[in-house]
C-alpha positions in Angstrom: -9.8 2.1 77.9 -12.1 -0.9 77.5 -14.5 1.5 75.4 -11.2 2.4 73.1 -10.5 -1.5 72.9 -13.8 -2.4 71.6 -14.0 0.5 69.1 -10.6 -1.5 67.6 -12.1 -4.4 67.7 -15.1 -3.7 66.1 -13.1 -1.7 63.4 -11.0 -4.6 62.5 -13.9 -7.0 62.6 -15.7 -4.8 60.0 -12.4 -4.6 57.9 -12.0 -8.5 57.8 -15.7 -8.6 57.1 -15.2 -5.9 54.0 -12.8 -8.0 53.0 -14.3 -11.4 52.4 -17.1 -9.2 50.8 -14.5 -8.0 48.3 -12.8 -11.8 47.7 -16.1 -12.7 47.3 -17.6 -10.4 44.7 -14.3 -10.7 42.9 -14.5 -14.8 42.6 -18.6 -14.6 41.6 -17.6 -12.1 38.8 -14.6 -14.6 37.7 -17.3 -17.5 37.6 -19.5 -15.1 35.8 -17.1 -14.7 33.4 -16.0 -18.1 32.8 -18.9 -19.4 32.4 -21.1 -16.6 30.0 -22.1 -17.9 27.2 -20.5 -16.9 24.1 -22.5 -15.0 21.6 -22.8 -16.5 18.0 -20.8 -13.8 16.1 -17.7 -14.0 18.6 -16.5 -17.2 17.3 
């Protein structure tokens, strides 16, 4: 039971872990994009 209990554990800790990963990535690539330069002929 105790072995069961850890495999959980350990399954939601990597979830919450994938998680931030994805929040992450997803608010670098909103700064990216904010704050790309603009080329010359876009304007």
């Amino acid at each position: 039971m105790k072995k069961l209990l850890l495999v959980v554990l350990a399954a939601l800790g990597g979830y919450f872990v994938y998680r931030q990963v994805q929040a992450d990535r997803a608010e670098q690539d909103l700064w990216t994009e904010a704050t790309d330069a603009v080329p010359v002929g876009a304007r």
